[in-house]
N, CA, C and O atoms as a Tinker XYZ file with bonds, in Angstrom:
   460  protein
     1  N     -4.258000   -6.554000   16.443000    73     2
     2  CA    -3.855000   -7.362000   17.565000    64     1     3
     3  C     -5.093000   -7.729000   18.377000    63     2     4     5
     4  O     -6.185000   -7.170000   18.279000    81     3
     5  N     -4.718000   -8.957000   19.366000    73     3     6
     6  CA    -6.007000   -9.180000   19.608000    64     5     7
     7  C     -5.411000   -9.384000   21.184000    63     6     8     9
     8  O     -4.248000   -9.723000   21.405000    81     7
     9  N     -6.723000   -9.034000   22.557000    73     7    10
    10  CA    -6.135000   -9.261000   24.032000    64     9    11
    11  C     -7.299000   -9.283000   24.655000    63    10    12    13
    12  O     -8.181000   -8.436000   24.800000    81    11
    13  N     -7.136000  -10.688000   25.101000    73    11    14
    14  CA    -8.496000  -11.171000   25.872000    64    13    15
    15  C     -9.588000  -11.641000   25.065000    63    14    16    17
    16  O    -10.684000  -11.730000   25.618000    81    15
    17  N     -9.485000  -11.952000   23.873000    73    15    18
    18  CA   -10.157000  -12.210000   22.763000    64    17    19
    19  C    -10.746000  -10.646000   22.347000    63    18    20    21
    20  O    -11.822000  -10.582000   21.752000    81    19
    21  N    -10.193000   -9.720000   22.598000    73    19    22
    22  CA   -10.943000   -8.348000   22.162000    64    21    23
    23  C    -10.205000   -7.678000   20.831000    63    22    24    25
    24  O     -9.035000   -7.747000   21.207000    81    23
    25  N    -10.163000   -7.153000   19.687000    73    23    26
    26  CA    -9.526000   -6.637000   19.223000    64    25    27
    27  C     -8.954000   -5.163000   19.626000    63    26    28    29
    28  O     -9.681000   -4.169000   19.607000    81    27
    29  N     -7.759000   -5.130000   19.943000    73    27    30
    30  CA    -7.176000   -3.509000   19.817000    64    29    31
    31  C     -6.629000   -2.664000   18.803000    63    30    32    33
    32  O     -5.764000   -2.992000   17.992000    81    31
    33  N     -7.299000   -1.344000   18.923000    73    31    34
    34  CA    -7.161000   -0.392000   18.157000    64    33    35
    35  C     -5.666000   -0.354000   17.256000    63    34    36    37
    36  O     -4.619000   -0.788000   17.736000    81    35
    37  N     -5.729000    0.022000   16.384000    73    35    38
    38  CA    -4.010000    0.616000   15.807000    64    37    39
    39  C     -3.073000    1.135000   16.818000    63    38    40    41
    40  O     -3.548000    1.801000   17.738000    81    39
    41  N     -2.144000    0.977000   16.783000    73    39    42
    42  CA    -1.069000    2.106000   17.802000    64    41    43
    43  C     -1.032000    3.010000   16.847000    63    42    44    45
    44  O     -1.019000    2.983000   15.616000    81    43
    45  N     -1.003000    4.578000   18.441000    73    43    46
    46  CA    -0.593000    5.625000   17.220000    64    45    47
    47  C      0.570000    6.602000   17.823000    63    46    48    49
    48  O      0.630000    7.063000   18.963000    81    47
    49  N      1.157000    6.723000   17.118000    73    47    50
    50  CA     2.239000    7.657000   17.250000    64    49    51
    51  C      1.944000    8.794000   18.274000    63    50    52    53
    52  O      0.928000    9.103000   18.896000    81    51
    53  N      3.355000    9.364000   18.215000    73    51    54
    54  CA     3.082000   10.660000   19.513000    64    53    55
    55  C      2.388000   11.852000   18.468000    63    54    56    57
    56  O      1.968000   12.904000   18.950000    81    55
    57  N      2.311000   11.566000   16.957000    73    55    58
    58  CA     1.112000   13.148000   16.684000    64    57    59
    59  C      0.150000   12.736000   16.503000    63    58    60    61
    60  O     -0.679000   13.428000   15.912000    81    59
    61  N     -0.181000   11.389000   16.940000    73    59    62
    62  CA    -1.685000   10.543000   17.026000    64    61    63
    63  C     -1.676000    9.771000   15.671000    63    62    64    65
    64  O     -2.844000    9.452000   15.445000    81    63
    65  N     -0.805000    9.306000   14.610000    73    63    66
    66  CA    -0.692000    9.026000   13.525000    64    65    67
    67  C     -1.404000    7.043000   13.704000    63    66    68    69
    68  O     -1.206000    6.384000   14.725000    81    67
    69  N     -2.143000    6.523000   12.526000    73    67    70
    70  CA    -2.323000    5.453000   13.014000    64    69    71
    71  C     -1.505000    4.552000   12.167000    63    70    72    73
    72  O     -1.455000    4.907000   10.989000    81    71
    73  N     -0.763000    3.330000   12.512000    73    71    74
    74  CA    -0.090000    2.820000   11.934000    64    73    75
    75  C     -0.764000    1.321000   12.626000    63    74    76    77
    76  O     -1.125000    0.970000   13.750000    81    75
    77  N     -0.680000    0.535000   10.920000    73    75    78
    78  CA    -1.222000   -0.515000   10.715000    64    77    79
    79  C     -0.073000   -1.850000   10.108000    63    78    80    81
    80  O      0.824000   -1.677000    9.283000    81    79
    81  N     -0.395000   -3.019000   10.723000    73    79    82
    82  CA     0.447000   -3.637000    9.534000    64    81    83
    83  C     -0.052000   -5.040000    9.589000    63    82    84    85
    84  O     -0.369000   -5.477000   10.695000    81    83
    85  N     -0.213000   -6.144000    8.069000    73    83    86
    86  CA    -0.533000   -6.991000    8.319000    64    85    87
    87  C     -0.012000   -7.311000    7.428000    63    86    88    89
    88  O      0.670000   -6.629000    6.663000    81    87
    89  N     -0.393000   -9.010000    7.372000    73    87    90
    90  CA     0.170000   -9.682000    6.215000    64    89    91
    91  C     -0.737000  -10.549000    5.552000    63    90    92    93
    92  O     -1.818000  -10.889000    6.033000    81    91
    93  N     -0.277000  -10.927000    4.388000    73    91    94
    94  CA    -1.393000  -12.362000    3.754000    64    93    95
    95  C     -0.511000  -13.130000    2.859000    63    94    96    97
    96  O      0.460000  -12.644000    2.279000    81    95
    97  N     -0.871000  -14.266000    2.783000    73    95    98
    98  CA    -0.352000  -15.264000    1.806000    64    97    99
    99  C     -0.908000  -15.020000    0.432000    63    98   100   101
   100  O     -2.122000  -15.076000    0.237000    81    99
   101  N     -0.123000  -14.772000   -0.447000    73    99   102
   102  CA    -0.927000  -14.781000   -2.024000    64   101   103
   103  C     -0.378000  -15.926000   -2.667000    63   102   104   105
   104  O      0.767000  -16.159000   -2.278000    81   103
   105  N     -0.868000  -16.820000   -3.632000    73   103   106
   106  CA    -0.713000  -17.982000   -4.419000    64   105   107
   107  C      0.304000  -17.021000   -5.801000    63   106   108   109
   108  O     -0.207000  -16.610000   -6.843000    81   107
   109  N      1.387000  -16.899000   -5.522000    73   107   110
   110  CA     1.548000  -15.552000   -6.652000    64   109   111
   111  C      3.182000  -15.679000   -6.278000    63   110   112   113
   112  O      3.565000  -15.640000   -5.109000    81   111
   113  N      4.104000  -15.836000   -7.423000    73   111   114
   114  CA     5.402000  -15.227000   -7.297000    64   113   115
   115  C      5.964000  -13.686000   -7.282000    63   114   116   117
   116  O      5.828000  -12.933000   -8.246000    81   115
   117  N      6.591000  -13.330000   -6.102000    73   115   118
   118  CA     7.336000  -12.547000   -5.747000    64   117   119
   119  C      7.455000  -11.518000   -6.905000    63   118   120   121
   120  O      7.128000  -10.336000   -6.796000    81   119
   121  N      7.851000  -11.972000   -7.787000    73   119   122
   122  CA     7.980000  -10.428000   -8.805000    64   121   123
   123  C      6.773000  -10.242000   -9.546000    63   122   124   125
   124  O      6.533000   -9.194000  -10.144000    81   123
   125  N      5.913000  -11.348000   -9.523000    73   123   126
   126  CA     5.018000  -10.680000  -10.520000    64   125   127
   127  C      3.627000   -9.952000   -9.530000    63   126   128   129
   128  O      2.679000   -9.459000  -10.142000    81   127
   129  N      3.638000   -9.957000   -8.614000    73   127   130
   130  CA     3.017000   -9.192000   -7.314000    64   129   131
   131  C      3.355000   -7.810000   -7.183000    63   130   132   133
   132  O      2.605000   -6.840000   -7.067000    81   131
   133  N      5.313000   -7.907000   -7.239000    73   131   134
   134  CA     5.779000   -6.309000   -7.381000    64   133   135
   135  C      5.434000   -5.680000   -8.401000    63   134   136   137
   136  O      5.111000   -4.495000   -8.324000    81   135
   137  N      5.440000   -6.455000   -9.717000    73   135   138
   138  CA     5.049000   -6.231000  -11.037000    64   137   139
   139  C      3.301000   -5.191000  -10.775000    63   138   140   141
   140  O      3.106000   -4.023000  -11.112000    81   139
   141  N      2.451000   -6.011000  -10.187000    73   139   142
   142  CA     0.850000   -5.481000  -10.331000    64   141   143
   143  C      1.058000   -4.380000   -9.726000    63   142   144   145
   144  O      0.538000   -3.452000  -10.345000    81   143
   145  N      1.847000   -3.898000   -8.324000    73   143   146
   146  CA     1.771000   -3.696000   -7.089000    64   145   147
   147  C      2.339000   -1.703000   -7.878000    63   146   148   149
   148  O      1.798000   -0.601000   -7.797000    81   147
   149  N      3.976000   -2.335000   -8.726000    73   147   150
   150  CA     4.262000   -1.222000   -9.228000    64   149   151
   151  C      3.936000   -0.317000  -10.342000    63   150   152   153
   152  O      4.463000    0.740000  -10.689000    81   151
   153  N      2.910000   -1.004000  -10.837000    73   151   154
   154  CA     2.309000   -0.531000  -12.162000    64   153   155
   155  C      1.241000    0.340000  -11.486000    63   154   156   157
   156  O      0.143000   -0.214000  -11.551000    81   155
   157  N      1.208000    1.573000  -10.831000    73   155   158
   158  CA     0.390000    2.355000  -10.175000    64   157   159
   159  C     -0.970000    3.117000  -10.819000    63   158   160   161
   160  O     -1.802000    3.720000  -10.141000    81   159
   161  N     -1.009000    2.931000  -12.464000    73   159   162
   162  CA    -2.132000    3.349000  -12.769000    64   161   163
   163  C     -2.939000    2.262000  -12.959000    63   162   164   165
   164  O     -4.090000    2.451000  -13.354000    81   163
   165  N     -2.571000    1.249000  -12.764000    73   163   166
   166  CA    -3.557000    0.127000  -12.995000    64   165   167
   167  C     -4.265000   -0.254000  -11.335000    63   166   168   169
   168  O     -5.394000   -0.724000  -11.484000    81   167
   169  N     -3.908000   -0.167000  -10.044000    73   167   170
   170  CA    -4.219000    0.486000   -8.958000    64   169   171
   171  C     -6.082000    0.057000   -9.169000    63   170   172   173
   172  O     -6.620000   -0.987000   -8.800000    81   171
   173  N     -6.483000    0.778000   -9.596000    73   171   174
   174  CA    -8.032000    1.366000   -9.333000    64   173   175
   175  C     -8.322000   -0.195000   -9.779000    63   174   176   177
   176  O     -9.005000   -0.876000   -9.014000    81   175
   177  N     -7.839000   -0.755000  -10.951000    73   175   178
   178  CA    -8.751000   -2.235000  -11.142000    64   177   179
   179  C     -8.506000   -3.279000   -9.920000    63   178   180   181
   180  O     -8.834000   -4.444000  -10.142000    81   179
   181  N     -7.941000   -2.950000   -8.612000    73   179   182
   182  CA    -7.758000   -4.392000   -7.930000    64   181   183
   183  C     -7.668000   -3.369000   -6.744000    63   182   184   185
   184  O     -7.359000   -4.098000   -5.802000    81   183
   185  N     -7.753000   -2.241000   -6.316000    73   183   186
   186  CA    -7.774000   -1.418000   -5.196000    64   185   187
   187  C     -8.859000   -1.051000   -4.837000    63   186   188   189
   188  O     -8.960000    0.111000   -5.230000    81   187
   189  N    -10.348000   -1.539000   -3.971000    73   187   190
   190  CA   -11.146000   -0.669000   -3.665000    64   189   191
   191  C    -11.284000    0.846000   -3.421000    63   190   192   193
   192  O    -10.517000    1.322000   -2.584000    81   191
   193  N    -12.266000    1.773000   -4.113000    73   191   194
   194  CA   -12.269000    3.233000   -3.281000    64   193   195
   195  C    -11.030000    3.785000   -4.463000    63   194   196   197
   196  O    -11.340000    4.976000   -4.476000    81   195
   197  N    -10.117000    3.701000   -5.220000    73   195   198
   198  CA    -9.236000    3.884000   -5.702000    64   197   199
   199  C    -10.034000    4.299000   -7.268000    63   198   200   201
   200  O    -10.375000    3.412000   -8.051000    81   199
   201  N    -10.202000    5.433000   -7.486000    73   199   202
   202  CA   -10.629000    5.861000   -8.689000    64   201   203
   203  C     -9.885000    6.146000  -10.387000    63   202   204   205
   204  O    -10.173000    5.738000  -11.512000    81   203
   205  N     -8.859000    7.017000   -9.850000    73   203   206
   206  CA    -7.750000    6.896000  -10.723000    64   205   207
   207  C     -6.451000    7.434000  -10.183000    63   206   208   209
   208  O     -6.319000    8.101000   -9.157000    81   207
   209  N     -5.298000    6.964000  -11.209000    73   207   210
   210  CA    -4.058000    7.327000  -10.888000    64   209   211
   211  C     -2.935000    7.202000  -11.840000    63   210   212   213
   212  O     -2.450000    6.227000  -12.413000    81   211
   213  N     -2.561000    8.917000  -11.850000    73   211   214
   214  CA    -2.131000    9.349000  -13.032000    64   213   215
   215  C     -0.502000    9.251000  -12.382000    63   214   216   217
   216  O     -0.260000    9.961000  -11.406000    81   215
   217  N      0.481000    8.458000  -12.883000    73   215   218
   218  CA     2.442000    8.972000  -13.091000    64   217   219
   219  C      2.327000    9.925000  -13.531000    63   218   220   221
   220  O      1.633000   10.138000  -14.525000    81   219
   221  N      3.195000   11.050000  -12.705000    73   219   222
   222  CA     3.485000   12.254000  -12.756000    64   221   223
   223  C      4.999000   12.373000  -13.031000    63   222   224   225
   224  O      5.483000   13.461000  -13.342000    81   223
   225  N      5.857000   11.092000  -12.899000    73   223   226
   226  CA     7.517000   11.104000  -12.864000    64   225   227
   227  C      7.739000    9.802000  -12.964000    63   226   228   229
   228  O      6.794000    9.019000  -13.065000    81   227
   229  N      9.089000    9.369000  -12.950000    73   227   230
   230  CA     9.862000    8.179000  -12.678000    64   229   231
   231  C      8.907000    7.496000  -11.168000    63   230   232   233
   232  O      8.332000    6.407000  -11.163000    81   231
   233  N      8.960000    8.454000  -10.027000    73   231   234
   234  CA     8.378000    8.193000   -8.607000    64   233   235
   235  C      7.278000    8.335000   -7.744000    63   234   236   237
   236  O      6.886000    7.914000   -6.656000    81   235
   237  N      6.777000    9.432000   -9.059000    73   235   238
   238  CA     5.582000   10.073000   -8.161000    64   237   239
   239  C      4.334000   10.033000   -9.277000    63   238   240   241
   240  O      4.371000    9.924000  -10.503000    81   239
   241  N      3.219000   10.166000   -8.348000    73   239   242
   242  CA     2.048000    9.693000   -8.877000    64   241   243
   243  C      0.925000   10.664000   -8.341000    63   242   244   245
   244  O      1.116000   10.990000   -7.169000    81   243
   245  N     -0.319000   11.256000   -8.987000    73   243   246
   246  CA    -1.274000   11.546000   -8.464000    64   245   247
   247  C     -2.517000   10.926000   -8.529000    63   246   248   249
   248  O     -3.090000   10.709000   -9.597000    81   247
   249  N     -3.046000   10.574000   -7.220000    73   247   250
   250  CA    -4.181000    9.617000   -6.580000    64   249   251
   251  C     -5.612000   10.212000   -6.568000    63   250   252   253
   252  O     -5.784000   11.212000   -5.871000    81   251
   253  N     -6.548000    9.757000   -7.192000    73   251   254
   254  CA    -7.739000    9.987000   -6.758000    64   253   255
   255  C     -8.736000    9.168000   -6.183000    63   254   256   257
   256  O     -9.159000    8.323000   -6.972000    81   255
   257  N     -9.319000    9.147000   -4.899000    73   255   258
   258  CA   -10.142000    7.976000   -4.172000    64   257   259
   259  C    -11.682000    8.481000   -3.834000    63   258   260   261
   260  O    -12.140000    9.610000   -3.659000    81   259
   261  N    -12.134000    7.495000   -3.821000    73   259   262
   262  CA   -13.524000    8.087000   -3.312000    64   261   263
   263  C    -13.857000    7.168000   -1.997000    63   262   264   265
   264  O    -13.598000    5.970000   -1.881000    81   263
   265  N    -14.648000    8.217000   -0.801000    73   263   266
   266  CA   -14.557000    7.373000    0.612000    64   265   267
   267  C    -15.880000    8.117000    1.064000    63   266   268   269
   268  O    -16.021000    9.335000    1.179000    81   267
   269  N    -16.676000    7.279000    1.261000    73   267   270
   270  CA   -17.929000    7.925000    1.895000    64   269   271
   271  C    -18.869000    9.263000    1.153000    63   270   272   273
   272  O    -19.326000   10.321000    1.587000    81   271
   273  N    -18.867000    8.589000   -0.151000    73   271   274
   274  CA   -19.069000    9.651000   -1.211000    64   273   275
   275  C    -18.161000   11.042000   -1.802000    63   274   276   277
   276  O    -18.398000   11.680000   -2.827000    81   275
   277  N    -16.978000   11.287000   -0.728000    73   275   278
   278  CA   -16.229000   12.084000   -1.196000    64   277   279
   279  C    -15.471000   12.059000   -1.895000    63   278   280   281
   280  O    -15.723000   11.024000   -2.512000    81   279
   281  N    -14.584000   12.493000   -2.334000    73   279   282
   282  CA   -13.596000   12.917000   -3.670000    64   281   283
   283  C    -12.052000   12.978000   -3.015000    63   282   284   285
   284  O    -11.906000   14.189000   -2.846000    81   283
   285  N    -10.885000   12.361000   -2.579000    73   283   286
   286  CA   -10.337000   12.708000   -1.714000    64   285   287
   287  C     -8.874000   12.784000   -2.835000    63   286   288   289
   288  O     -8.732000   11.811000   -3.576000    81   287
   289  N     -7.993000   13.754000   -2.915000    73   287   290
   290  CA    -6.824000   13.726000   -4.115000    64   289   291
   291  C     -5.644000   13.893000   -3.454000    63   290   292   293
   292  O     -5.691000   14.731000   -2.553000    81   291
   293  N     -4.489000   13.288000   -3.649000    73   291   294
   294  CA    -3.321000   13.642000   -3.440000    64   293   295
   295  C     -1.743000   13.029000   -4.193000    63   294   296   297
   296  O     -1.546000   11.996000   -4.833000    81   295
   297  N     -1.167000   13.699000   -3.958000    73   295   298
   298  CA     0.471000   13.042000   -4.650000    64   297   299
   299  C      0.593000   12.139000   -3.881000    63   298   300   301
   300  O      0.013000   11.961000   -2.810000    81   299
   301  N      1.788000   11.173000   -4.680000    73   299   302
   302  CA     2.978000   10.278000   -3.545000    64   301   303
   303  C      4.244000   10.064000   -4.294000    63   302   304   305
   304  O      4.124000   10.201000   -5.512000    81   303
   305  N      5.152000    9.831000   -3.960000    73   303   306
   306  CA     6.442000    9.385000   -4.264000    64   305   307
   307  C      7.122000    8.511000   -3.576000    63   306   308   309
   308  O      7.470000    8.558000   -2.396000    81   307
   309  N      7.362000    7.397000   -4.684000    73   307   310
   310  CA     7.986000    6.403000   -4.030000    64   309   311
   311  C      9.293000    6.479000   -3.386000    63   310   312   313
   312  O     10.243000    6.894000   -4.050000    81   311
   313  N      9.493000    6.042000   -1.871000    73   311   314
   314  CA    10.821000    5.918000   -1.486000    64   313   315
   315  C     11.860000    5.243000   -1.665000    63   314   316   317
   316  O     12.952000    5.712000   -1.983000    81   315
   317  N     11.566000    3.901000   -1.445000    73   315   318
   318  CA    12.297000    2.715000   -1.702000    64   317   319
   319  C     11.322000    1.743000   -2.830000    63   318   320   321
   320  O     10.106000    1.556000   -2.810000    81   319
   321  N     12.351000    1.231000   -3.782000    73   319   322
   322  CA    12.027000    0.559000   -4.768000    64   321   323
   323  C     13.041000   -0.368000   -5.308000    63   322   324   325
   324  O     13.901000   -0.115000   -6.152000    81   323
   325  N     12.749000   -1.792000   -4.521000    73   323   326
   326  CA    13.545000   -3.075000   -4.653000    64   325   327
   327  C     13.218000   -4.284000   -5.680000    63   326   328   329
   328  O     13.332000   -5.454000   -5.314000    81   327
   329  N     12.989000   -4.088000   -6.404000    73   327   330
   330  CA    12.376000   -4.836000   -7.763000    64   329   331
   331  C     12.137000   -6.329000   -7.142000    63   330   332   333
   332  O     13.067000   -7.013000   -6.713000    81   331
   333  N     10.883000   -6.711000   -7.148000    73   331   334
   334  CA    10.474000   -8.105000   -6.095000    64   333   335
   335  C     10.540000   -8.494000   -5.264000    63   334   336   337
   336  O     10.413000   -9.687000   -4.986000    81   335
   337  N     10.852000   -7.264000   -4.302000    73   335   338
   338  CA    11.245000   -7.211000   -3.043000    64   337   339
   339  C     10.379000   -6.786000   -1.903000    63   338   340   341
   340  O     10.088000   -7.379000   -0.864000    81   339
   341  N     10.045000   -5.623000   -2.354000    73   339   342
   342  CA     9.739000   -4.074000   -1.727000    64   341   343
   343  C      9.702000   -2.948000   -2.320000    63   342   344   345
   344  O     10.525000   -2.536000   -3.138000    81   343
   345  N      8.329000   -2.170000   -1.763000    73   343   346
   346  CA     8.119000   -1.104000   -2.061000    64   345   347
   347  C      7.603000   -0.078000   -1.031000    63   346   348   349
   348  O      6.895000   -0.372000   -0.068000    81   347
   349  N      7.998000    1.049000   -1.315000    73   347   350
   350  CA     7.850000    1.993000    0.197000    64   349   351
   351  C      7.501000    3.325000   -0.202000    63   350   352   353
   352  O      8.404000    3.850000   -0.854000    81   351
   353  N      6.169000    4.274000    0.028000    73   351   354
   354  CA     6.012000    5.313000   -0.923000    64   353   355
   355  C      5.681000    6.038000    0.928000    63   354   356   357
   356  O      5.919000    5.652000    2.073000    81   355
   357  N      4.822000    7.610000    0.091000    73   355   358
   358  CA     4.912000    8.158000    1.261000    64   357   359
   359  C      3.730000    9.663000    0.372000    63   358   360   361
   360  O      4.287000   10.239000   -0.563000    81   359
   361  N      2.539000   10.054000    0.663000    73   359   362
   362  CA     2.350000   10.822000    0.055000    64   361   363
   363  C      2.667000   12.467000    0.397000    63   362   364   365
   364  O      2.554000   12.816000    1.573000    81   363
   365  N      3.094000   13.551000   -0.704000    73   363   366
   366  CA     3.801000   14.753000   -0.915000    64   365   367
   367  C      2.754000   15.840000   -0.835000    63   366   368   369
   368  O      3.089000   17.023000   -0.777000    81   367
   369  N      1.557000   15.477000   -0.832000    73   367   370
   370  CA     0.540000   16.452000   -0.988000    64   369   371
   371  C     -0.891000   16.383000   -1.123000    63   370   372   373
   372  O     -1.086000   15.288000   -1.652000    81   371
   373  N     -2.024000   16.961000   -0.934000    73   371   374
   374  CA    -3.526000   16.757000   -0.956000    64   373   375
   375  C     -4.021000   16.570000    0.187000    63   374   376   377
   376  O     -3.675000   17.100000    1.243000    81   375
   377  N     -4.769000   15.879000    0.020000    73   375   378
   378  CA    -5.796000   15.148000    1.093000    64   377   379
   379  C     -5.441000   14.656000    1.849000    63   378   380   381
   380  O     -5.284000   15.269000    2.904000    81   379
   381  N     -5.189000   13.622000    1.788000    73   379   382
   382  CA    -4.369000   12.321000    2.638000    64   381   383
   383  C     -3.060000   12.714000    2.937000    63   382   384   385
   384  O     -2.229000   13.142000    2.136000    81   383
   385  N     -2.909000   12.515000    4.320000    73   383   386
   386  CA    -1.342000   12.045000    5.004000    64   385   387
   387  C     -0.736000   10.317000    5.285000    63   386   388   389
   388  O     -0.868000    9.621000    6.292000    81   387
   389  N     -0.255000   10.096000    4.360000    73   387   390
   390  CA    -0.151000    8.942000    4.615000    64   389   391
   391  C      1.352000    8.377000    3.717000    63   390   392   393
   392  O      1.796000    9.103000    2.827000    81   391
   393  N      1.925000    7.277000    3.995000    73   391   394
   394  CA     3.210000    6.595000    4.241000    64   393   395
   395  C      2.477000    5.189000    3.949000    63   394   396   397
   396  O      1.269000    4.994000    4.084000    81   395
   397  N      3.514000    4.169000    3.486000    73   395   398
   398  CA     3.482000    3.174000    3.440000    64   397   399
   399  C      4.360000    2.176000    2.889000    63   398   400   401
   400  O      5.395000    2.751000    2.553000    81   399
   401  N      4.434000    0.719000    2.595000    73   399   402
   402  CA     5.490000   -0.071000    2.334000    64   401   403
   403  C      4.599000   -1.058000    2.215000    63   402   404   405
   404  O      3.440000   -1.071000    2.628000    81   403
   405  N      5.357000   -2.129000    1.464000    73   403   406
   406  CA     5.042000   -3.888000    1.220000    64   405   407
   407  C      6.544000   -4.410000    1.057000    63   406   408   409
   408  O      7.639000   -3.917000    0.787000    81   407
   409  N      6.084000   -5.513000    1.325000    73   407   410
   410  CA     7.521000   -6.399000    1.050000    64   409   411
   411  C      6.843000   -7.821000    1.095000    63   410   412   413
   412  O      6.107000   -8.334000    1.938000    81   411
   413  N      7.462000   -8.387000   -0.380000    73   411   414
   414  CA     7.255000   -9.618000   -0.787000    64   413   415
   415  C      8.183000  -10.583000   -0.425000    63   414   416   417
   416  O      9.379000  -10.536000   -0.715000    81   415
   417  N      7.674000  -11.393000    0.162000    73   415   418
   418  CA     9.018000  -12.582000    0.169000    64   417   419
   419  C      8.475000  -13.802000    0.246000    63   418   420   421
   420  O      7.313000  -13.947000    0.627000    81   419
   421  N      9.237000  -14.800000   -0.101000    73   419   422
   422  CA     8.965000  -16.213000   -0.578000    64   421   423
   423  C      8.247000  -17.044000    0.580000    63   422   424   425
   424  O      8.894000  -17.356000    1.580000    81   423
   425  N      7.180000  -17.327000    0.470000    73   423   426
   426  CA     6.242000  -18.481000    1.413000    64   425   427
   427  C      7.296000  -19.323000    1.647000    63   426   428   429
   428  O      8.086000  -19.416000    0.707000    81   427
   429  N      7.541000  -19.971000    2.643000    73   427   430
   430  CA     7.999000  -21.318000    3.113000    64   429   431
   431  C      6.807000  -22.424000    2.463000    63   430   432   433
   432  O      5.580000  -22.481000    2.536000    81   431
   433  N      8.199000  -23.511000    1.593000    73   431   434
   434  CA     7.024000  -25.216000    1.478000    64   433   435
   435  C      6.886000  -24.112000   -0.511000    63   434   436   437
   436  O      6.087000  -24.777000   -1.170000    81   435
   437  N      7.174000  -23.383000   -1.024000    73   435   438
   438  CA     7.114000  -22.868000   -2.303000    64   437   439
   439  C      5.297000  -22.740000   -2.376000    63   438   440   441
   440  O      4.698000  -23.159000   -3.367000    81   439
   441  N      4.665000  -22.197000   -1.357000    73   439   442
   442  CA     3.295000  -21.640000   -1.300000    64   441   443
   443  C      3.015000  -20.718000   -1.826000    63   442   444   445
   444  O      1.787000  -20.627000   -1.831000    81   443
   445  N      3.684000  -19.553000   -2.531000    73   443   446
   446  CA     3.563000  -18.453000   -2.871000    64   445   447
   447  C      4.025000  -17.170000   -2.404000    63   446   448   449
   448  O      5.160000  -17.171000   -2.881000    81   447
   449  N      3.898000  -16.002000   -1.750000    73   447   450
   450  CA     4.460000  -14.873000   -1.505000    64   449   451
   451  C      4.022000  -14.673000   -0.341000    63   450   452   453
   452  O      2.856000  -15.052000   -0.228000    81   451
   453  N      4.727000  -13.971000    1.140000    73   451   454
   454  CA     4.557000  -13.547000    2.009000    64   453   455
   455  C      4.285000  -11.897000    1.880000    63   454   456   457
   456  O      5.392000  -11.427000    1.617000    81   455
   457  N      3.276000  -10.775000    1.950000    73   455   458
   458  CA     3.106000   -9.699000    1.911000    64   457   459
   459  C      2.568000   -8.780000    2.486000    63   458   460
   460  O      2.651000   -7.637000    2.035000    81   459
């Protein structure tokens, strides 16, 4: 967000959590976005910092990233899973505390995907 032409910080929750959200236009139909988006070991080829990532289940996955030379590992499991819709995971363990979601939907004027 931006105030006074200044940018402001993330809002964060009452346990100080930071929550982010933005969007972008991609030149790209709706399912085949969910398609890249849900194929989670392929991840590391189009994810910066994203090293590897192994399916562990139908939902869950284990993550390995690298950030400032470190090694950082953890689970996730997906919550919600709307086939070209939306996707909503949340990670179960490791390193990282972290939650998240996308949701694809159709550009206005047939521009491509809102995400």
């Amino acid at each position: 967000m931006i105030l006074d032409g200044r940018y402001l910080p993330p809002p964060e929750d009452k346990d100080g959590k930071l929550w982010v959200r933005t969007s972008t236009l991609v030149q790209a139909a709706a399912q085949d976005l969910y398609t890249i988006w849900r194929n989670v070991e392929a991840a590391p080829s189009w994810q910066e910092q994203i090293t590897q990532v192994v399916s562990t289940g139908d939902k869950t996955s284990h993550w390995v990233m690298e950030s400032d030379g470190k090694t950082i590992e953890g689970d996730s499991e997906v919550l919600a899973d709307e086939p070209g819709k939306r996707i909503a995971w949340r990670s179960i363990g490791g390193e990282s505390d972290n939650a998240g979601e996308v949701i694809f939907e159709d550009a206005p004027g047939d521009r491509g995907t809102w995400s």
